[in-house]
C-alpha positions in Angstrom: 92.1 54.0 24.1 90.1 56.7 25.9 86.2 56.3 25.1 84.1 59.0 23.8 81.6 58.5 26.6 84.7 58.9 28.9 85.6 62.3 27.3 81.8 63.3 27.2 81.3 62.7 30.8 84.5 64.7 31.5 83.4 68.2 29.6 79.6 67.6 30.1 79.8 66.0 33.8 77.2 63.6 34.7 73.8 63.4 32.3 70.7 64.3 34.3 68.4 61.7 34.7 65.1 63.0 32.9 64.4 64.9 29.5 62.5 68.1 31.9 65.8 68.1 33.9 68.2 68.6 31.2 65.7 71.2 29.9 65.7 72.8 33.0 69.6 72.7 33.5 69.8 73.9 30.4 67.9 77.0 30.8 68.7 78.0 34.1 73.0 77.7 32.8 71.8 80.1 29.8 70.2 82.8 32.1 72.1 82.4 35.3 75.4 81.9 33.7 74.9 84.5 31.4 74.0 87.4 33.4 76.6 86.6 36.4 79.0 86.4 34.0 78.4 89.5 32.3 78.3 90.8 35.5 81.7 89.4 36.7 83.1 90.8 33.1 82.4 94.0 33.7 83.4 93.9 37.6 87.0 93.1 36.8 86.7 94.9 33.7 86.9 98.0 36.3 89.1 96.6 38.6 91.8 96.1 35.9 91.2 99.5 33.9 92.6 101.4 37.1 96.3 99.0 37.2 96.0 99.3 32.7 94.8 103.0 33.2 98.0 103.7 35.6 100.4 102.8 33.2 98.5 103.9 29.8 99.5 107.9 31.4 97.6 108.6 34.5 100.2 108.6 36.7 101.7 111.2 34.9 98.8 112.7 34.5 97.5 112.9 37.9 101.2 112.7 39.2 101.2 109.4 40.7 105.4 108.8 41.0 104.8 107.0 44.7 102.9 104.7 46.1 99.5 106.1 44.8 98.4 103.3 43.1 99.0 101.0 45.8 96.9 103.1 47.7 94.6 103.1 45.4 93.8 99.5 45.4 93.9 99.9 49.2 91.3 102.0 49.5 89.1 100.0 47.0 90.1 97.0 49.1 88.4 98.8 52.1 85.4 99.6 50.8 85.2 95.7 49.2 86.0 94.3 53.0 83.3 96.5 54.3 80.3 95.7 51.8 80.6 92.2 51.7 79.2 90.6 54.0 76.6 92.7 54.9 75.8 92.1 51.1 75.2 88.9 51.2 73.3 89.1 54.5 70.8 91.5 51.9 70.7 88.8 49.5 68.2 86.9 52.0 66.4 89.9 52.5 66.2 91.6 48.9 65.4 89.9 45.7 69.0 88.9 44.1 67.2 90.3 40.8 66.9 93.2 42.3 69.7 93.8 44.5 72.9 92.6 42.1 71.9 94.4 39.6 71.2 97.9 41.0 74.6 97.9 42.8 76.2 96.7 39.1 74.8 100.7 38.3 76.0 102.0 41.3 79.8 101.3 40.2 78.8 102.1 36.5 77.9 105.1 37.5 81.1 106.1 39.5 83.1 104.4 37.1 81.8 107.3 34.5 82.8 109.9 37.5 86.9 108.5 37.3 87.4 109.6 33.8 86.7 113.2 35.1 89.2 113.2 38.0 92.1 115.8 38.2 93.1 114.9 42.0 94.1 111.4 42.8 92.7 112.4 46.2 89.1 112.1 44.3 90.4 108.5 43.0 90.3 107.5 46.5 87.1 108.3 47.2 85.5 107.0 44.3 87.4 103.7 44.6 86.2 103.5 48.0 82.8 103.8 47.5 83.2 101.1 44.1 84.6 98.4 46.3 81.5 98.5 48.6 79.2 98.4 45.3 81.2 95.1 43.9 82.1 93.2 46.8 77.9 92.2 46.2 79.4 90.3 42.9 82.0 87.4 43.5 80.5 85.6 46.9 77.2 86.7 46.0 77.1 84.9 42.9 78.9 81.8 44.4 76.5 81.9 47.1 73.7 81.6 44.4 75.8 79.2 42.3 75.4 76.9 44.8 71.8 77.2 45.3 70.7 76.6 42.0 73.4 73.2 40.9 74.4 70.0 42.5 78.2 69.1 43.7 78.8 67.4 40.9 77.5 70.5 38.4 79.2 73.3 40.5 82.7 73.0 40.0 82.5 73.8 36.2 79.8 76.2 36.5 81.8 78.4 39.7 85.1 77.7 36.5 83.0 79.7 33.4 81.8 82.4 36.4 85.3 82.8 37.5 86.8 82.7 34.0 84.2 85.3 32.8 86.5 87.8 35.0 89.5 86.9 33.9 88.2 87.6 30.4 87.7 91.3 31.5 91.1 91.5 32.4 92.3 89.9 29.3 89.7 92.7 27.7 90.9 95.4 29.9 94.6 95.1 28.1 92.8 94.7 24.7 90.6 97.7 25.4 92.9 99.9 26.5 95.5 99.6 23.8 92.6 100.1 21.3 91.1 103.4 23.1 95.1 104.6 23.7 95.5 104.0 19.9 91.9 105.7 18.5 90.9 107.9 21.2 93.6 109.0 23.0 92.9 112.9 22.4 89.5 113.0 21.1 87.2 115.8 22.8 90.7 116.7 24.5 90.5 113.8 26.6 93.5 111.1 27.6 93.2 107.6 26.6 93.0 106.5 29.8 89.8 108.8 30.7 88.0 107.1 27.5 88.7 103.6 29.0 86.4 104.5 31.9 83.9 106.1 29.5 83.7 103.0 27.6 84.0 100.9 30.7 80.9 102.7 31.7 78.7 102.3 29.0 79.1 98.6 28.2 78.4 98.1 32.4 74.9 100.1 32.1 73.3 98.0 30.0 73.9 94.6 31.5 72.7 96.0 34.6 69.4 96.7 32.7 69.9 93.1 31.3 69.3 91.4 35.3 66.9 93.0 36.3 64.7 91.2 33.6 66.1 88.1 33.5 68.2 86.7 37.0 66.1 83.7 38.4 66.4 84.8 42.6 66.4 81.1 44.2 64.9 77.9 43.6 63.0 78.4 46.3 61.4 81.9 45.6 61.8 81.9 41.5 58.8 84.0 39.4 60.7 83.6 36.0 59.0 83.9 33.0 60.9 81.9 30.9 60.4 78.7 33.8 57.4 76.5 33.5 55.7 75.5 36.9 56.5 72.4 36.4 60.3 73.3 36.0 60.2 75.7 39.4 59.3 73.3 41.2 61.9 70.6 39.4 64.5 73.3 40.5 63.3 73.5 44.1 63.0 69.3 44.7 66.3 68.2 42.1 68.0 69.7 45.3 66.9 68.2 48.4 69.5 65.9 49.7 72.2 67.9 48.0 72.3 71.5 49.8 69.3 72.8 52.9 66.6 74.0 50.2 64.6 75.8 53.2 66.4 78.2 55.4 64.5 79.2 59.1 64.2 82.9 59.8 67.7 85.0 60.3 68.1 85.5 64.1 71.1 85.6 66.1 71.4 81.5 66.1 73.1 81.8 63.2 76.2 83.3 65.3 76.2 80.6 67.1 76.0 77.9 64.7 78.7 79.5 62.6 81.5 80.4 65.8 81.2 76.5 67.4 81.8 74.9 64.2 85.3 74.8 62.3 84.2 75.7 58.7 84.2 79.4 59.3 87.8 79.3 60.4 89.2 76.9 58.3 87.1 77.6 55.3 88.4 81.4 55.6 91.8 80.9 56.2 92.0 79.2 53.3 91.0 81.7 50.5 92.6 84.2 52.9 95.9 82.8 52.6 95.7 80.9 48.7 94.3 84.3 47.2 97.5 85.9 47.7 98.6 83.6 45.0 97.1 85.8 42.3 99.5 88.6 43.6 100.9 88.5 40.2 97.9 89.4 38.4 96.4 91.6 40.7 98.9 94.0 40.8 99.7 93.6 36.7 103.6 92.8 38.1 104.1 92.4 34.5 102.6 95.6 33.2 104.9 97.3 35.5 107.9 95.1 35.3 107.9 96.2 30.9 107.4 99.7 32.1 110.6 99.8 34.3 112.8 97.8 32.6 112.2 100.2 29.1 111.8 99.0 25.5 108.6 98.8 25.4 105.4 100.7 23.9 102.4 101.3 25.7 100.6 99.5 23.5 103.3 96.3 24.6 102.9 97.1 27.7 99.2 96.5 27.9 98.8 93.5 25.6 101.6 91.3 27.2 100.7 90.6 30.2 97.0 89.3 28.6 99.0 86.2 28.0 98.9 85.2 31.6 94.9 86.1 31.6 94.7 83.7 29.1 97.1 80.9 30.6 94.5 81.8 34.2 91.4 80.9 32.3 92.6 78.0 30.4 93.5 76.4 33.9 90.8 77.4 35.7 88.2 76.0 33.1 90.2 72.6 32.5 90.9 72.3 36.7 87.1 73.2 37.1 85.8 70.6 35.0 88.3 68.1 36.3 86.9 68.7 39.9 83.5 67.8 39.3 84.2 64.9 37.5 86.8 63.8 40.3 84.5 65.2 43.1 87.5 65.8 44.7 88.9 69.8 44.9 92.3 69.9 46.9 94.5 68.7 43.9 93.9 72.0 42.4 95.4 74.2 44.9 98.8 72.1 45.1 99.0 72.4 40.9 98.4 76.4 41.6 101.1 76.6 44.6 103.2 74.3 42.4 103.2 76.8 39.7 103.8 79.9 42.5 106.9 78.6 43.7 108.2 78.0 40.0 107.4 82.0 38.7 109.0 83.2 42.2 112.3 81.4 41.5 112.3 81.8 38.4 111.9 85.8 38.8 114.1 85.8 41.9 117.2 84.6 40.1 117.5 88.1 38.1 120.0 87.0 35.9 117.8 84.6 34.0 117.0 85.7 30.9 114.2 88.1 30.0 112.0 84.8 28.3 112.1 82.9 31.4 110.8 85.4 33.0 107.8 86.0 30.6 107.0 82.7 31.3 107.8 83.1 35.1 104.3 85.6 34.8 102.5 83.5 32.3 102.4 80.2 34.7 101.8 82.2 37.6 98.2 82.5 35.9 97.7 78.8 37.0 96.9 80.5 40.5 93.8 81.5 39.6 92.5 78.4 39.5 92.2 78.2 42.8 89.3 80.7 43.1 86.4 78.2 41.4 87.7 75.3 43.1 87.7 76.8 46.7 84.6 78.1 46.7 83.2 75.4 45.3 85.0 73.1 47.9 83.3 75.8 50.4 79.8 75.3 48.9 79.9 71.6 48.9 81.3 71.6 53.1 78.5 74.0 54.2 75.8 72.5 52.1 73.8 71.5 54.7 73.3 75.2 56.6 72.0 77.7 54.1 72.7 80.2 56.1 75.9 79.5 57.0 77.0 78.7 53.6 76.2 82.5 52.3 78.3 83.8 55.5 81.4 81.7 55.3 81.7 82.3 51.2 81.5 86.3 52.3 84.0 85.6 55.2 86.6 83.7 52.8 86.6 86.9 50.2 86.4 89.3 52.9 89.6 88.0 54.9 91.5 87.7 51.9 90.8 91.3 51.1 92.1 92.4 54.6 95.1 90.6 54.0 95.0 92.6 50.2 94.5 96.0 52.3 98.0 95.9 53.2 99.9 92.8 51.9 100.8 95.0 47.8 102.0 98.2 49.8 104.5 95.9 51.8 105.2 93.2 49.4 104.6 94.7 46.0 104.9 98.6 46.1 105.4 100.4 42.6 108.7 101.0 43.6 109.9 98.0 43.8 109.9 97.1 40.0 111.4 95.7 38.3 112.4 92.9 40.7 109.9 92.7 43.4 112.4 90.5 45.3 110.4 90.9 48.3 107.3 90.2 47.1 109.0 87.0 44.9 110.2 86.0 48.6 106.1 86.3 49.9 104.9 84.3 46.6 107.2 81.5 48.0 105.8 81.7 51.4 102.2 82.0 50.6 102.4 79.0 48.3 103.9 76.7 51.0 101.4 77.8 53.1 99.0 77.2 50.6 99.9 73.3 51.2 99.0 73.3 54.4 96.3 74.9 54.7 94.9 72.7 52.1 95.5 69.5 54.2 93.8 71.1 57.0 90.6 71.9 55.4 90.6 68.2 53.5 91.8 66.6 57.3 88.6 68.3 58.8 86.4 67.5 56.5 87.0 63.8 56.0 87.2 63.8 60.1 83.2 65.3 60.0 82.3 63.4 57.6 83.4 59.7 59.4 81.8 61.6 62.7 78.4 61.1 60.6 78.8 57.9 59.2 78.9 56.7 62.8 76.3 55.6 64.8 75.3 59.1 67.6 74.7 58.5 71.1 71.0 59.4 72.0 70.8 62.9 72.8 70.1 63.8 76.8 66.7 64.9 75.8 65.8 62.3 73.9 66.5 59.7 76.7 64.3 61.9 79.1 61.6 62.1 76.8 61.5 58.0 76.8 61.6 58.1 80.2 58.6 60.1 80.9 
């Protein structure tokens, strides 16, 4: 019989030790959580509108019977590869209350310029100029994730971050069908221009929302709502568990992050697993109802929410398995599991039109993997501040050069309904997936037994005893 205490320890993870602590935890979940979550919301509440918008009549609108929309997303993808890691470089430089939220009003603002587009030319620009503004958002926020919580309170709290944007695309759908159905029209305008209206004005004010409330770090924290006592809780609950004091930036860093093999390993990971979510990222479903007929626009928009919903439920119940575990690679084979099944099952194009609904609902699993890598990643470079906030930019940012180009070859509009060869990619992406995995757990287990065992005296040291 399972034991309530097991069960409790499962959802809650382990119970800090003192009363002030779970205060603190408490508190800093409430404020932290909730602004980088609204945050996330509204990031991929944009990035979905544009794939939601596209089939809810811009592209006949704007004429878009190519491969505009996959250039579209290119271009955003650009821009996101560009801004990120110099963003998260500025993070140790500007105040993370400050900086996070005034690029959130950056992209509301050009979000409020799409609904007035007439050129998809002008798309491309704006999109552009949007990916540099949120590419501060997902590392950013799992760079501070894993300043402010221990390993074994990470992996649920990088889970609810990562869930909160899959909840905007799950919105997005919603939202769209609802502003298709009431506005489409009103003050002359499409449906679709609304959705960016509306996108707009629920992004402004949780911009507004940060700048009052986000905590910075541990280490540099004025908030109001912490006592003294409870900053400086925050700062020492840490020590041990990730490098609470950082020296100066200066070119050492280079070095420190080229000679070791977390960079590399750490990036070709996410680079390679966060193809994955090729599925959701380029609504493959949304299209795939539009091609094959039958369906309203309103169908169109709110079926594929049902593999939003399947990506959060895994990534919330994986998440909080991790920590409880302490162990992270099991997640990524259940995601690359679930890959291979949706490919086949969509590949064989005689199978009938409900296995293929589910074919896109389990392909959701894959999303599971983005809490648990960068978690993983957080826990591996725990010891070099530094370090830690350029490897979780590098693992976003080489996945997104691999997005630059990898939905015009493998998943171009034309291509639907079948997609056969981005099915045939899933497939390979997925295997690779596995052993990439075993490489990042091989190394790590192999630097890990390097510093259980006893060093040899450095050079120096031996000199110095000899003098």
């Amino acid at each position: 019989m399972v034991r309530p205490s097991f069960i409790k320890q499962v959802l809650l993870g382990h119970t800090p030790s003192t009363r002030q602590e779970s205060r603190l935890l408490l508190k800093i979940d409430w404020f932290i959580l909730s602004y980088c979550c609204l945050m996330y919301f509204t990031n991929y509440l944009d990035r979905s509108n544009i794939n939601n918008a596209f089939v809810s009549g811009m592209k006949e609108d704007l004429n878009m019977f190519g491969k505009e929309i996959n250039n579209i997303n290119t271009i955003f993808t650009c821009g996101y590869i560009i801004g990120m890691i110099p963003n998260n470089i500025m993070l140790q430089v500007v105040s993370p209350r400050i900086w996070l939220p005034s690029m959130q009003i950056v992209w509301a603002i050009l979000t409020f310029c799409t609904s007035a587009v007439h050129r998809v030319e002008q798309i491309y620009a704006i999109r552009f100029f949007q990916g540099i503004a949120e590419s501060s958002t997902f590392v950013g926020v799992h760079y501070i994730l894993g300043s402010w919580y221990k390993s074994t309170e990470l992996g649920k709290r990088s889970g609810i971050f990562t869930s909160s944007g899959l909840v905007g695309t799950l919105f997005s759908g919603i939202l769209q069908a609802a502003v298709y159905k009431h506005l489409d029209g009103v003050s002359s305008l499409s449906g679709w221009r609304w959705l960016f209206i509306v996108d707009g004005i629920i992004t402004v004010p949780i911009a507004v929302y940060g700048f009052f409330i986000f905590p910075d770090f541990p280490r540099t924290t004025k908030a109001f709502y912490l006592t003294q006592e409870e900053r400086e809780l925050a700062y020492t609950r840490l020590q041990g568990e990730i490098q609470v004091d950082r020296p100066p930036l200066s070119w050492n860093l280079t070095r420190r992050i080229l000679t070791r093999w977390r960079w590399y390993a750490c990036s070709l990971l996410f680079a390679i697993s966060g193809e994955t979510e090729s599925f959701g990222s380029n609504n493959l479903m949304g299209q795939w109802l539009k091609a094959i007929g039958g369906y309203t626009i309103e169908q169109i928009d709110y079926y594929p929410s049902g593999a939003t919903a399947v990506a959060i439920a895994a990534t919330l119940i994986c998440a909080t398995w991790t920590d409880y575990s302490r162990v992270r690679w099991p997640v990524l084979i259940c995601m690359s599991t679930a890959c291979i099944m949706a490919a086949i099952c969509i590949l064989v194009w005689s199978s009938p039109i409900g296995l293929k609904f589910f074919a896109y609902y389990i392909a959701g699993v894959s999303y599971a993997g983005q809490a648990t890598t960068f978690a993983w990643a957080n826990e591996i470079c725990a010891d070099d501040d530094q370090e830690r906030s350029v490897v979780l930019a590098s693992m976003n940012m080489w996945n997104n050069v691999i997005n630059a180009w990898w939905s015009i070859v493998f998943y171009p509009a034309t291509d639907a309904p079948k997609f056969t060869r981005g099915m045939i990619a899933m497939l390979c992406v997925s295997v690779a997936t596995l052993a990439v995995t075993y490489l990042v757990y091989y190394l790590e287990r192999r630097e890990h037994r390097y510093r259980r065992e006893p060093q040899p005296p450095s050079p120096e040291l031996e000199m110095d005893k000899e003098k």
